[in-house]
N, CA, C and O atoms as a DFTB+ gen file, in Angstrom:
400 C
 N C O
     1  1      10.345      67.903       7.623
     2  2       8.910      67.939       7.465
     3  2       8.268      67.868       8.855
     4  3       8.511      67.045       9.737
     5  1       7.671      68.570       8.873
     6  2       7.106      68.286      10.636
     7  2       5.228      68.412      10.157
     8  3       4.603      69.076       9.330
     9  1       4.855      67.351      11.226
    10  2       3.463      66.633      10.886
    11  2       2.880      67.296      11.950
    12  3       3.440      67.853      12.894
    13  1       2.045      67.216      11.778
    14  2       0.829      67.736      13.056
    15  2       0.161      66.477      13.982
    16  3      -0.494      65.489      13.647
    17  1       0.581      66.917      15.159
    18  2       0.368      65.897      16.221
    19  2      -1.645      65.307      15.612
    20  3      -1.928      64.191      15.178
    21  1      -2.363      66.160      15.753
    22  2      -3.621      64.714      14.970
    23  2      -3.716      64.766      14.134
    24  3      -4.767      65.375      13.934
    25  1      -3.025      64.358      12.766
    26  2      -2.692      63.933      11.702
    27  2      -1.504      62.609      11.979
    28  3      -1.430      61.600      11.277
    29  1      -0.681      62.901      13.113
    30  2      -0.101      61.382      13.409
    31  2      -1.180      60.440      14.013
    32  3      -1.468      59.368      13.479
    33  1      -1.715      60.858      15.062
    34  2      -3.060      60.484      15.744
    35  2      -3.986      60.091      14.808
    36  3      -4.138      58.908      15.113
    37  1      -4.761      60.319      13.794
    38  2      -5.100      59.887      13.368
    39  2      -4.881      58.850      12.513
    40  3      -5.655      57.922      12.277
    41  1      -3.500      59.092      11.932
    42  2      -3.178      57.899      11.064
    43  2      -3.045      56.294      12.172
    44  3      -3.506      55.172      11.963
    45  1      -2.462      56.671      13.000
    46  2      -1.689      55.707      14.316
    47  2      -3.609      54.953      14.833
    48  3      -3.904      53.808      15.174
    49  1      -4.137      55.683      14.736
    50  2      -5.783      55.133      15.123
    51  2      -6.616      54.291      13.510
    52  3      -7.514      53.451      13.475
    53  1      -5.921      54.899      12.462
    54  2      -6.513      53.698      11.365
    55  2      -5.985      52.630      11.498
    56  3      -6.564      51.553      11.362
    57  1      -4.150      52.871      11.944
    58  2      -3.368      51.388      11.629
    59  2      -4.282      50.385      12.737
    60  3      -4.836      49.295      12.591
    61  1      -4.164      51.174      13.718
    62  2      -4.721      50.467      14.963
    63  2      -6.212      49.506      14.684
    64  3      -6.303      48.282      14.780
    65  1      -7.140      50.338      14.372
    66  2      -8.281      49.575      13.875
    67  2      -8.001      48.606      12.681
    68  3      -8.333      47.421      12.699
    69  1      -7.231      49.342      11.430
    70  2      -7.033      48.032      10.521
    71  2      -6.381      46.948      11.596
    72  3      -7.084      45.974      11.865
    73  1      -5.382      47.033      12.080
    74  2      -4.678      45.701      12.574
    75  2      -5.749      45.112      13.591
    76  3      -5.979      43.905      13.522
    77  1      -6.202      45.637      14.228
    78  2      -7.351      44.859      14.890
    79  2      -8.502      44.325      14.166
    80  3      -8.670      43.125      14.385
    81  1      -9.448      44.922      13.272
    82  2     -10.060      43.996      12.389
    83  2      -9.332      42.759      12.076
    84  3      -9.712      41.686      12.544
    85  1      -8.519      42.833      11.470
    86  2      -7.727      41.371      10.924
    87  2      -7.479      40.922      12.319
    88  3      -8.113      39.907      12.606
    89  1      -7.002      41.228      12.920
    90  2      -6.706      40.175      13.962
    91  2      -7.926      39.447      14.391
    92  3      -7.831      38.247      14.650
    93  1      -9.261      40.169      14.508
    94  2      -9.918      39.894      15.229
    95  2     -10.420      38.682      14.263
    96  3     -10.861      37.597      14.642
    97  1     -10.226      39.183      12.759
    98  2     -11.147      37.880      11.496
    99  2     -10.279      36.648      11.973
   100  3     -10.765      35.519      12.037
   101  1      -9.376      36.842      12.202
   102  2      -7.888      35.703      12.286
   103  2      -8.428      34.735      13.734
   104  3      -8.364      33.507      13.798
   105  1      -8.898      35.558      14.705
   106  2      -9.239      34.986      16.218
   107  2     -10.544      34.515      15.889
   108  3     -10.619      33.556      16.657
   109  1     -11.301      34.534      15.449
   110  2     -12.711      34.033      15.370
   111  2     -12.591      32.900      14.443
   112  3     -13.138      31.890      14.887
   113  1     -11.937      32.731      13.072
   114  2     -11.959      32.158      12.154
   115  2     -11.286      30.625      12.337
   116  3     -11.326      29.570      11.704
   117  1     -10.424      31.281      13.996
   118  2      -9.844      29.777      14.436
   119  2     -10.585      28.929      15.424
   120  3     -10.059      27.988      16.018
   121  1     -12.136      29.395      15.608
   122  2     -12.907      28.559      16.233
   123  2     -13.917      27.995      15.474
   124  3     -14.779      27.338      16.057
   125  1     -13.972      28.184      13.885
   126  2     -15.000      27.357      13.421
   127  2     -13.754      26.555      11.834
   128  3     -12.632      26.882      11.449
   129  1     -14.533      25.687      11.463
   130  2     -13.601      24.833      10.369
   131  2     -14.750      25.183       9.339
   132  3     -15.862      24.663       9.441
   133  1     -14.283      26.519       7.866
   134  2     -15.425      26.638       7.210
   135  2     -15.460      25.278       6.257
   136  3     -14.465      24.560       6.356
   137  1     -16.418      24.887       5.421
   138  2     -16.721      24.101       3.962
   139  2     -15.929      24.431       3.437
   140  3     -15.255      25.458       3.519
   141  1     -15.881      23.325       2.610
   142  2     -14.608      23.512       1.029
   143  2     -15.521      24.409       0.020
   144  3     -15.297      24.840      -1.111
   145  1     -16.186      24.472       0.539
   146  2     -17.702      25.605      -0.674
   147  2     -16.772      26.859       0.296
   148  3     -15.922      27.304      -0.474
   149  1     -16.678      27.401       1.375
   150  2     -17.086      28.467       1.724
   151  2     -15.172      28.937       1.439
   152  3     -14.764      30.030       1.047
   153  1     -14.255      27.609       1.822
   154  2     -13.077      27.866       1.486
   155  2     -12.686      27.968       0.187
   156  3     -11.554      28.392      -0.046
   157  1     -13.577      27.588      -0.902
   158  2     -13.485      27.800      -1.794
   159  2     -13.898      29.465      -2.528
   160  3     -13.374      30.031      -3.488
   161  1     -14.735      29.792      -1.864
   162  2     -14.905      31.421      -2.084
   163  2     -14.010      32.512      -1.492
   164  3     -13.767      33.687      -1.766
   165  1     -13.516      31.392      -0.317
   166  2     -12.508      32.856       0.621
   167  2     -11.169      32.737      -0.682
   168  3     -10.496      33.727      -0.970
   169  1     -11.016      31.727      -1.181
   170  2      -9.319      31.718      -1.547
   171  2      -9.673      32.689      -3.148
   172  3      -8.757      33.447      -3.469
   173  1     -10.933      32.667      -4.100
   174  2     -10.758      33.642      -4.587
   175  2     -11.267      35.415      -4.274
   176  3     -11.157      36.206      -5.210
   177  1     -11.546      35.668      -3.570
   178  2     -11.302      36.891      -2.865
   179  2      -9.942      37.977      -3.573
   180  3     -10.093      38.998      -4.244
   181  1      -8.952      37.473      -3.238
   182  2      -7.703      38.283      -3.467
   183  2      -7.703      38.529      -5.016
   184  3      -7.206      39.582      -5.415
   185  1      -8.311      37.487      -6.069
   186  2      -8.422      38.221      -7.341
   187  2      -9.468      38.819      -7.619
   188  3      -9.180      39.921      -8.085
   189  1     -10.443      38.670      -7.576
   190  2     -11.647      39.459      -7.498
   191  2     -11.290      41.326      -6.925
   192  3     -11.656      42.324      -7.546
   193  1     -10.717      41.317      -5.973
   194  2     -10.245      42.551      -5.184
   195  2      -9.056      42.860      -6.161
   196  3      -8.874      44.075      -6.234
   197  1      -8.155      42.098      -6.966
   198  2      -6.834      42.629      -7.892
   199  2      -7.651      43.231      -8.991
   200  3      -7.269      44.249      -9.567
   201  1      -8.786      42.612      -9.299
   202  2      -9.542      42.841     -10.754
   203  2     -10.034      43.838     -10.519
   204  3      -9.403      44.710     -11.116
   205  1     -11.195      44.433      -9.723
   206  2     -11.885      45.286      -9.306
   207  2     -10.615      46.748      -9.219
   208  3     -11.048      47.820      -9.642
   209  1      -9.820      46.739      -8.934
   210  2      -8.649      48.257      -8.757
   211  2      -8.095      48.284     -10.446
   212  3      -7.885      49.328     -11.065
   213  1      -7.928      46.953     -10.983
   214  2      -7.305      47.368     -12.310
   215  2      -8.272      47.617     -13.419
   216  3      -8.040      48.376     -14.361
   217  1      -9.392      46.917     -13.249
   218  2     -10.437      47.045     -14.757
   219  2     -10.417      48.763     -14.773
   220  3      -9.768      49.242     -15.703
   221  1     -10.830      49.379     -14.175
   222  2     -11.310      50.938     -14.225
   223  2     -10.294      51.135     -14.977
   224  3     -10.603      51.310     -16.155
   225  1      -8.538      51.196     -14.613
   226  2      -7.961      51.507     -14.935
   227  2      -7.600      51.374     -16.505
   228  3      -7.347      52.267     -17.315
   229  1      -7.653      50.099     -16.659
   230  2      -7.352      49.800     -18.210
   231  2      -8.204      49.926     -18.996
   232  3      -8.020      49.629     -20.176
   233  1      -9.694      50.539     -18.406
   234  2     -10.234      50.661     -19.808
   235  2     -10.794      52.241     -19.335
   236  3     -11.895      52.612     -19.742
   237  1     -10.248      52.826     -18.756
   238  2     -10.142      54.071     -19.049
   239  2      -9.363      54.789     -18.902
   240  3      -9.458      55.621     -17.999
   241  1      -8.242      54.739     -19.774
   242  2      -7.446      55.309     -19.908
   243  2      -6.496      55.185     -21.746
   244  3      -6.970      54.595     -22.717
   245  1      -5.685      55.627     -21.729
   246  2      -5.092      55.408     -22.995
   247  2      -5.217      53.940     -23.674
   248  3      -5.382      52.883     -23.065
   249  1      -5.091      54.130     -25.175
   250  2      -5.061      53.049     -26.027
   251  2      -4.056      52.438     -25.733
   252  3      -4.156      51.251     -26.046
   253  1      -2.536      52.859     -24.984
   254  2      -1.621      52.256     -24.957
   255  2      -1.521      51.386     -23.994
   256  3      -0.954      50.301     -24.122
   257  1      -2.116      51.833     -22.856
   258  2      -2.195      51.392     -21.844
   259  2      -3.353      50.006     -21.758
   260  3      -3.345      48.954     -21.120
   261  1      -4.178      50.542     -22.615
   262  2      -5.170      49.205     -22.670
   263  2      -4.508      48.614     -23.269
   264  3      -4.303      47.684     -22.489
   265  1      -3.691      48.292     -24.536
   266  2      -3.190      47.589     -25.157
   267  2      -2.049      46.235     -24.208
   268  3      -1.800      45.040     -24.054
   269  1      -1.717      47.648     -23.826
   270  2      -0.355      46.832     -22.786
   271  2      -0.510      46.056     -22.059
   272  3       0.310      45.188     -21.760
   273  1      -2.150      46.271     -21.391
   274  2      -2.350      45.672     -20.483
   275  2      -3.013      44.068     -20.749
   276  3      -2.859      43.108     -19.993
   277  1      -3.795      44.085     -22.055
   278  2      -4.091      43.077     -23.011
   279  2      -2.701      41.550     -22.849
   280  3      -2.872      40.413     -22.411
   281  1      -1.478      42.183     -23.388
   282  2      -0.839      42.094     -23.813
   283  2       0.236      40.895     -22.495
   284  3       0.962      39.908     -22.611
   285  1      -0.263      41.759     -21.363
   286  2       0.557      41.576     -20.034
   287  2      -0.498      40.093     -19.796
   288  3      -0.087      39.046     -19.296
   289  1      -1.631      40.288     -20.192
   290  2      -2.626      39.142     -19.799
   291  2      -2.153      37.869     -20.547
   292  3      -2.138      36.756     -20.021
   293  1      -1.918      38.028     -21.324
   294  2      -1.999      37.218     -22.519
   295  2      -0.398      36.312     -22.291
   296  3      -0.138      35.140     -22.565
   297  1       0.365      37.248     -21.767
   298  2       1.811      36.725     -21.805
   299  2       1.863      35.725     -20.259
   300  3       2.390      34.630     -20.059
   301  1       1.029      36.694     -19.270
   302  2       0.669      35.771     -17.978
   303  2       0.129      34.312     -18.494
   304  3       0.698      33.301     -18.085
   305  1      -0.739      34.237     -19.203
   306  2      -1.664      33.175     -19.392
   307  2      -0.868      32.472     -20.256
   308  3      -0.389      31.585     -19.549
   309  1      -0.486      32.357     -21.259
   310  2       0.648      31.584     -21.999
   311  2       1.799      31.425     -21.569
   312  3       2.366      30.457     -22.075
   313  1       2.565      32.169     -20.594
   314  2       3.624      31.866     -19.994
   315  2       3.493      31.150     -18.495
   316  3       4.096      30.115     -18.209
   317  1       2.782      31.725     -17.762
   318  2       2.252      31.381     -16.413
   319  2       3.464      31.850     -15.370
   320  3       3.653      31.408     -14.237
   321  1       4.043      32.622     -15.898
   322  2       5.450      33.115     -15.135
   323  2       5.003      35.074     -14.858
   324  3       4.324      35.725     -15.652
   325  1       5.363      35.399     -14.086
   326  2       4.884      36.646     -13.033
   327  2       6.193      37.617     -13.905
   328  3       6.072      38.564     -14.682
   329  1       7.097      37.101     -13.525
   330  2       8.298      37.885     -14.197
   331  2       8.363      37.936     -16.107
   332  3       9.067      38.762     -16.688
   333  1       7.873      37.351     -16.528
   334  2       7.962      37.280     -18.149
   335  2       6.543      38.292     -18.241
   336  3       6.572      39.201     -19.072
   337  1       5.459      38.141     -17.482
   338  2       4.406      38.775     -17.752
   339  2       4.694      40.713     -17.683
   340  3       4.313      41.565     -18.486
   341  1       5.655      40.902     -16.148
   342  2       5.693      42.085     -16.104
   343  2       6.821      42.596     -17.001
   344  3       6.737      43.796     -17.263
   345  1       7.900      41.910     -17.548
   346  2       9.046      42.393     -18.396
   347  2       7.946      42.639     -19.878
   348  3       7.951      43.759     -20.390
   349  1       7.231      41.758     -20.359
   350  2       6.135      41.972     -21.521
   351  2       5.066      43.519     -21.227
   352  3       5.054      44.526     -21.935
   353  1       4.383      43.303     -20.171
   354  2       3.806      44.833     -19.928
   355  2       4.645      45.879     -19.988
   356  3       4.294      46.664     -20.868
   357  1       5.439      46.150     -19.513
   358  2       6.853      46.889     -19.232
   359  2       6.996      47.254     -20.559
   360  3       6.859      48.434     -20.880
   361  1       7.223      46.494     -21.279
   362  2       7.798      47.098     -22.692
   363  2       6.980      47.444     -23.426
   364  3       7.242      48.268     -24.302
   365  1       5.864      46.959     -23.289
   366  2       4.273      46.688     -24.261
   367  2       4.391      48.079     -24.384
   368  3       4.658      48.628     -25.454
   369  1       4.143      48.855     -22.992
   370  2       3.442      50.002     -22.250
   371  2       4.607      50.743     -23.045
   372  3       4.181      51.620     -23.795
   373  1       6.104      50.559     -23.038
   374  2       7.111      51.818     -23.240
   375  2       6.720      52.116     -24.796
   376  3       6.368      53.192     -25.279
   377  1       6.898      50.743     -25.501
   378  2       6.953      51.218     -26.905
   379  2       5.675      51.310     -27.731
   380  3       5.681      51.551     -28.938
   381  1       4.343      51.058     -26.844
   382  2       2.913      51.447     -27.755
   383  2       3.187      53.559     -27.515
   384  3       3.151      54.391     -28.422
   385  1       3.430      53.820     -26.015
   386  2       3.236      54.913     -25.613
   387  2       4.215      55.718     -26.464
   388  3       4.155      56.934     -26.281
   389  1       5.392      55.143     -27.647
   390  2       6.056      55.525     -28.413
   391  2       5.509      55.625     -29.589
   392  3       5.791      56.553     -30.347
   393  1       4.654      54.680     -29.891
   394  2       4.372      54.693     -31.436
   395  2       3.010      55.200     -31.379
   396  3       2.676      55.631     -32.483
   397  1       1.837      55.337     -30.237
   398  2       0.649      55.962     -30.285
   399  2       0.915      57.644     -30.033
   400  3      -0.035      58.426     -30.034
């Protein structure tokens, strides 16, 4: 496969800026000590951002897939185990997409 020199260039200039943003949040963030209010909003961040990429998905798209995904919630939340949740979606998803 051969790439085109600015198409590497360009990609090599996003990594560059992504890794510098973060670095730079990382260098600033170690000169102030935020609130347990403000640390309390940074630590949910990462689900808010998981929720936001999957809602679209599961509710627009197949019945099976919404189902499954129901299903994956439900097994997370009653089980509280990561691995029982995705072996439950996993199958939810194979055998609704069989019987729908």
């Amino acid at each position: 496969m051969h790439a085109e020199p600015l198409i590497l260039l360009t990609i090599l200039g996003m990594a560059l800026a992504t890794y510098l943003t973060r670095a730079g949040g990382l260098f600033l963030m170690s000169f102030i000590t935020p609130s347990p209010r403000v640390e309390a909003w940074l630590r949910q961040i990462p689900g808010a951002v998981l929720i936001s990429i999957i809602a679209p998905t599961v509710f627009l798209s197949s019945l099976a897939q919404t189902l499954a995904a129901l299903i994956t919630l439900l097994a997370a939340i009653y089980t509280k185990n990561l691995l029982v949740a995705i072996i439950a979606g996993v199958a939810a998803v194979s055998l609704l997409r069989l019987a729908l």
